[in-house]
C-alpha positions as CSV (number, residue, x, y, z in Angstrom):
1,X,80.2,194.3,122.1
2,X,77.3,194.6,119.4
3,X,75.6,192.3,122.0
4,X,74.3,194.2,124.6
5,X,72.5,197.1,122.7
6,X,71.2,194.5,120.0
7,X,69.4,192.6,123.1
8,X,68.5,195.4,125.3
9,X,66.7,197.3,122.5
10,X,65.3,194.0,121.2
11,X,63.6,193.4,124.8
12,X,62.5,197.2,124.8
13,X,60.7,196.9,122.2
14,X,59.3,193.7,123.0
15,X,60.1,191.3,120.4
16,X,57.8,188.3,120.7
17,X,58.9,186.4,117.6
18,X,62.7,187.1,116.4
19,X,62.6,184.1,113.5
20,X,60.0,182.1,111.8
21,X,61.1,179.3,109.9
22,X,60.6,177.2,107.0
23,X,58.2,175.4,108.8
24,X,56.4,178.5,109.7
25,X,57.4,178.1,113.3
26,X,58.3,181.0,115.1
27,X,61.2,181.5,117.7
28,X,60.5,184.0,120.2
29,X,63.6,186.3,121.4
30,X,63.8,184.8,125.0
31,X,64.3,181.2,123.0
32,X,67.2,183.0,120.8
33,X,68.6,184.3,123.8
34,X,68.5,182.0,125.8
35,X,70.3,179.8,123.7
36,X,72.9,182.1,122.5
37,X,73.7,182.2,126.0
38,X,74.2,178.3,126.3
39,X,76.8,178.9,123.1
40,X,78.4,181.5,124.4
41,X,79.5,179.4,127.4
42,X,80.5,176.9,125.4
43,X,82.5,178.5,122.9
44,X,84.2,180.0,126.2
45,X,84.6,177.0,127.5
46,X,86.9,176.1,124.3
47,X,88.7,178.8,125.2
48,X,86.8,181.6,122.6
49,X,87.6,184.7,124.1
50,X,86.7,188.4,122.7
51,X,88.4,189.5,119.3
52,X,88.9,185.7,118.7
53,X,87.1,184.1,115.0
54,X,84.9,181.2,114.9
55,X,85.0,179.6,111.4
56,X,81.2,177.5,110.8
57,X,80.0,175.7,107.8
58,X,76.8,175.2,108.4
59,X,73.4,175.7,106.8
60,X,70.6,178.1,107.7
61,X,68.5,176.9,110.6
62,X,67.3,178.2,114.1
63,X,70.8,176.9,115.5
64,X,72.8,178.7,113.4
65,X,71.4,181.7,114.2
66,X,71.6,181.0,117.9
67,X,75.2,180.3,117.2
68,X,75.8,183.6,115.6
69,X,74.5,185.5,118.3
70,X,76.4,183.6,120.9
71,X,79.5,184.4,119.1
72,X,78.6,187.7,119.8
73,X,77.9,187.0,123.1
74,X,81.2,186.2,123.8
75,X,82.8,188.9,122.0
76,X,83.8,186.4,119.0
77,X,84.0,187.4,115.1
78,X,81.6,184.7,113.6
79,X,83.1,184.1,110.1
80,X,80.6,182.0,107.8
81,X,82.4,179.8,105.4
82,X,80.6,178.7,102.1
């Protein structure tokens, strides 16, 4: 799972801002995480388990990126659609 070692070297190195938005706004690593975790329970509460795709249509924003990273979370393939 691409995961673990993303998050374990991102909180080595002490990541204090992972995004910063159109609004300038910056989302700190423990936010990301944090809510990646929250989708990640989700997704395997719909019954997304590892190896499994998640298809999303969505546009760029803090919550999509969240979403991606619970996907991996969970051991999901996310799969943007256009």
């Amino acid at each position: 799972n691409f995961y673990g070692p993303f998050a374990t070297a991102a909180a080595r190195r002490g990541a204090s801002r992972c995004w910063i938005g159109p609004d300038r706004v910056a989302l700190r690593w423990t936010d990301v995480d944090a809510l990646a975790g929250r989708h990640a329970e989700a997704l395997r509460a719909c019954g997304v388990g590892p190896g499994d795709r998640v298809l999303v249509q969505a546009e760029k924003s803090r919550s999509l990126l969240a979403l991606y990273f619970g996907c991996l979370r969970a051991g999901a393939v996310f799969v943007p659609l256009n």
